[in-house]
C-alpha positions in Angstrom: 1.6 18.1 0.2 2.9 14.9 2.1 3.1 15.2 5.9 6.6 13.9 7.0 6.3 12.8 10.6 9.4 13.6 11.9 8.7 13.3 15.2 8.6 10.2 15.0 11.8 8.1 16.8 14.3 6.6 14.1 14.9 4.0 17.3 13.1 3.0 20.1 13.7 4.9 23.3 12.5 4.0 26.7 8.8 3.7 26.6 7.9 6.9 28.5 9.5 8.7 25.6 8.1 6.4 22.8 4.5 6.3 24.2 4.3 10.1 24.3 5.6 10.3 21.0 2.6 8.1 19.7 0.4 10.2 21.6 1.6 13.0 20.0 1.0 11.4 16.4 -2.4 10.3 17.1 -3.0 14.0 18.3 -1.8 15.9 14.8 -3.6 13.4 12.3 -7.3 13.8 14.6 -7.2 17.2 13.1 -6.6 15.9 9.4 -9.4 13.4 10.1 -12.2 12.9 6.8 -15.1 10.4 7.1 -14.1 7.1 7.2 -15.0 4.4 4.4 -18.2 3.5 3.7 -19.2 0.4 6.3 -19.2 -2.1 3.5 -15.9 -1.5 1.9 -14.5 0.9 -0.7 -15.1 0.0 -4.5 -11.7 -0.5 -6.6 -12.3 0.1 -10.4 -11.7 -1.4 -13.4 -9.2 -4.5 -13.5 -8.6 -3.4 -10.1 -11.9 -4.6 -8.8 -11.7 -7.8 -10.2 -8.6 -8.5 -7.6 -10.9 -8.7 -4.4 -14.5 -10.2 -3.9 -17.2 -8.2 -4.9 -14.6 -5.1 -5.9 -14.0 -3.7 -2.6 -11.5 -3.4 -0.1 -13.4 -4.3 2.8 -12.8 -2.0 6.2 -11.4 -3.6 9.3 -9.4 -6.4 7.6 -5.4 -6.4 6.2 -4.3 -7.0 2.3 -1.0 -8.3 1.4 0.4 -7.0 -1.4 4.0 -8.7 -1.2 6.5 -7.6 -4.3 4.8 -4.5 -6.2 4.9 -1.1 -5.2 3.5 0.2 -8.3 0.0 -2.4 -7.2 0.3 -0.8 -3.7 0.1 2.7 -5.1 -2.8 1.8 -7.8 -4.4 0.4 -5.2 -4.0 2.9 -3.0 -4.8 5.8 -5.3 -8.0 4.3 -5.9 -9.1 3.7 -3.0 -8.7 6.8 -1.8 -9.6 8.4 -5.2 -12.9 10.8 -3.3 -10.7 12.7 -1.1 -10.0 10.4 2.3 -6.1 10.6 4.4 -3.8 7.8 4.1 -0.9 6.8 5.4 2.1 5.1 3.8 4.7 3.5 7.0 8.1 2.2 6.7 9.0 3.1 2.8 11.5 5.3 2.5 11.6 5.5 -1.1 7.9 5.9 -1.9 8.2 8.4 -4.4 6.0 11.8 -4.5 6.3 11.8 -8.5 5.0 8.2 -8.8 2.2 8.4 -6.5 0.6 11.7 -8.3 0.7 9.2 -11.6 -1.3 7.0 -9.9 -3.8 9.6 -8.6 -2.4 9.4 -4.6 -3.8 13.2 -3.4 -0.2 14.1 -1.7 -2.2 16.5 0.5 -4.2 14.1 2.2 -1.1 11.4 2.9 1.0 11.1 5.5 4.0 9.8 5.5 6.4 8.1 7.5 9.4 6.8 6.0 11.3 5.3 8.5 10.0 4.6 12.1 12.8 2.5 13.4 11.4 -0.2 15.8 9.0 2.1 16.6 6.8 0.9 13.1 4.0 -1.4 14.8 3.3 1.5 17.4 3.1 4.5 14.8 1.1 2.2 12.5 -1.4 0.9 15.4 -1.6 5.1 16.1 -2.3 5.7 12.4 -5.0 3.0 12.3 -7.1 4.3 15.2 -7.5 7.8 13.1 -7.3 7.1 9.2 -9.2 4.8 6.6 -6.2 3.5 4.5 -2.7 2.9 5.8 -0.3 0.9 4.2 3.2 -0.5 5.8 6.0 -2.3 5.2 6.9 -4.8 8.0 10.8 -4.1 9.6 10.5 -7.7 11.0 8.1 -10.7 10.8 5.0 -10.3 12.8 4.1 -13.1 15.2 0.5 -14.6 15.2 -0.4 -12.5 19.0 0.9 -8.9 17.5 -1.2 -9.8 13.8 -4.6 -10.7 15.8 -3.9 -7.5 18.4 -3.7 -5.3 15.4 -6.9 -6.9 13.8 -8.9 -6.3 16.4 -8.1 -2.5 16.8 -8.9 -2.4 12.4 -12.4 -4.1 13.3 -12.7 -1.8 15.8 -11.7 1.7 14.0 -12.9 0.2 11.0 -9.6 0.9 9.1 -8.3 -0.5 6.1 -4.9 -1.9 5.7 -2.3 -2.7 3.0 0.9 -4.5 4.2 3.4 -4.3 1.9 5.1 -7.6 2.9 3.7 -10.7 4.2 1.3 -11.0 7.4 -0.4 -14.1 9.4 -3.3 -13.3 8.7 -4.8 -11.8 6.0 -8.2 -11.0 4.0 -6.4 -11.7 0.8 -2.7 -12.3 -0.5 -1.9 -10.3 -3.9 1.3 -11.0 -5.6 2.8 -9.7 -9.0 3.7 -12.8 -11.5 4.0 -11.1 -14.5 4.6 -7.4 -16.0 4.5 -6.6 -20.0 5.2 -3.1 -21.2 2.8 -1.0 -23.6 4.3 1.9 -26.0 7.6 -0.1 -27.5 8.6 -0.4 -31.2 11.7 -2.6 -32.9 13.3 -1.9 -29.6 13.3 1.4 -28.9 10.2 4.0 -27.7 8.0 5.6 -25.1 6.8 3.6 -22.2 2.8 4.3 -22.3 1.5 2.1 -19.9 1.9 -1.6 -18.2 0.0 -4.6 -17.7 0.4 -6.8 -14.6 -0.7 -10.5 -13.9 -1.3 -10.6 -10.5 -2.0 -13.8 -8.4 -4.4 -13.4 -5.6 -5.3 -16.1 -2.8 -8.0 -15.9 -0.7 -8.9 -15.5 3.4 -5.5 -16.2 5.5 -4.2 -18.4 2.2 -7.1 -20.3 2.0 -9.0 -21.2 -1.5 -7.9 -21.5 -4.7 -5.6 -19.4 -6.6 -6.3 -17.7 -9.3 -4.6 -14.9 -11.8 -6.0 -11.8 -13.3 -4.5 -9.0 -15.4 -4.5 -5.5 -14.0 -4.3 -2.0 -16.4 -2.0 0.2 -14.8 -1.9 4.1 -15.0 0.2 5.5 -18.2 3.6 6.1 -17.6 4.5 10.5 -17.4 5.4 11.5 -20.4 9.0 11.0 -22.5 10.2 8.3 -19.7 12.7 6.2 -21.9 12.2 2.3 -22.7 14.4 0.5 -21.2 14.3 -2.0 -24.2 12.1 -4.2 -26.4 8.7 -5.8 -25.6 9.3 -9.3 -23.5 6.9 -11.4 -22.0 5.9 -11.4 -18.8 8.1 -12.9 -16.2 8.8 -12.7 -12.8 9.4 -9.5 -11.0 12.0 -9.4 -7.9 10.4 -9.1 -4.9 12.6 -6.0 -3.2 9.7 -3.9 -2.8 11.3 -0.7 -0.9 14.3 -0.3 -3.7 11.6 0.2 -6.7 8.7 1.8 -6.8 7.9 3.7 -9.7 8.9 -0.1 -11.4 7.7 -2.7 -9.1 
């Protein structure tokens, strides 16, 4: 099952307090510990793999994936598809349901759902012990705090996803487009989705480009919400969503 970090502080206290609390963290997750990622990245399948150069979610460097939680848990679910922990910061309504669809392990992820203005620290703690974290920024994140935390990934070799935007970045993924699978003359069973996703390269660099991404099906008997449309813009309020984003 998930691990809820409740120990964690909903605020920030006075930093005695809040540094032995990330202590503390760091302690509990060395014993849940696997292997980390292979030096040279972690292969993504499928249309996933055609998102990132060469198919692989490099270690020691951040993604941005900035309006699709659904893209955030395929993503992650793959990656972490041969057994390895992850972590999932600062998204209180990742749901357990949604993540087994997309083949998230529940008993090697750790979650903490709301960290308070103690996020940065307990995500800096998760990095120095786990592969794959992803975490949704409570505030934007200057150009000193991105480069601090980028040197810690090279030097842990960690992966991670940031559900929001970042300074700097290996590459930016953002959902354009979503068209639903399984629907007759208006009515149906959802069966699946396809996603266009933009991706731009190194810290916004290079050019743009789109590809279409194969999602997991949906569980069963989930309603349609209505007939087939074309793709078009999702809305980009990642937390309030995710089974949909």
């Amino acid at each position: 099952m998930s691990i809820p970090l409740t120990s964690v502080p909903r605020v920030a206290g006075p930093a005695g307090a809040a540094a032995e609390r990330v202590s503390e963290l760091q302690a509990r997750i060395h014993g849940m510990q696997r292997d980390r990622f292979a030096s040279g990245g972690r292969q993504l399948p499928g249309s996933l793999g055609r998102l990132l150069p060469e198919g692989a979610l490099r270690t020691g460097v951040v993604y941005t994936i900035e309006n699709s939680t659904s893209l955030v848990m395929a993503v992650l679910g793959a990656a972490a598809a041969d057994g390895g922990w992850s972590a999932v910061v600062g998204v209180p309504d990742f749901g357990a349901e949604a993540a087994t669809g997309f083949g998230i392990d529940l008993e090697r992820l750790v979650l903490v759902p709301d960290p308070g203005d103690q996020w940065l620290a307990v995500t800096a703690a998760l990095v120095d012990v786990l592969p794959l974290v992803v975490v949704h920024p409570q505030r934007p994140v200057g150009d000193t705090e991105a480069a601090r935390l980028g040197a810690r990934l090279r030097q842990t070799g960690c992966t991670l996803i940031v559900a929001g935007s970042w300074s700097q970045s290996e590459a930016d993924l953002r959902v354009t487009g979503t068209r639903w699978d399984g629907l007759g003359s208006g009515h149906g069973y959802l069966s699946g989705r396809e996603l266009t996703v933009s991706v731009t390269g190194r810290n916004g660099s290079g050019r743009r480009r789109s590809e279409r991404v194969r999602l997991p099906d949906l569980p069963a008997a989930e309603p349609a919400p209505g007939p087939l449309m074309p793709a078009a813009p999702l809305r980009a309020d990642l937390p309030r969503h995710p089974a949909t984003g």
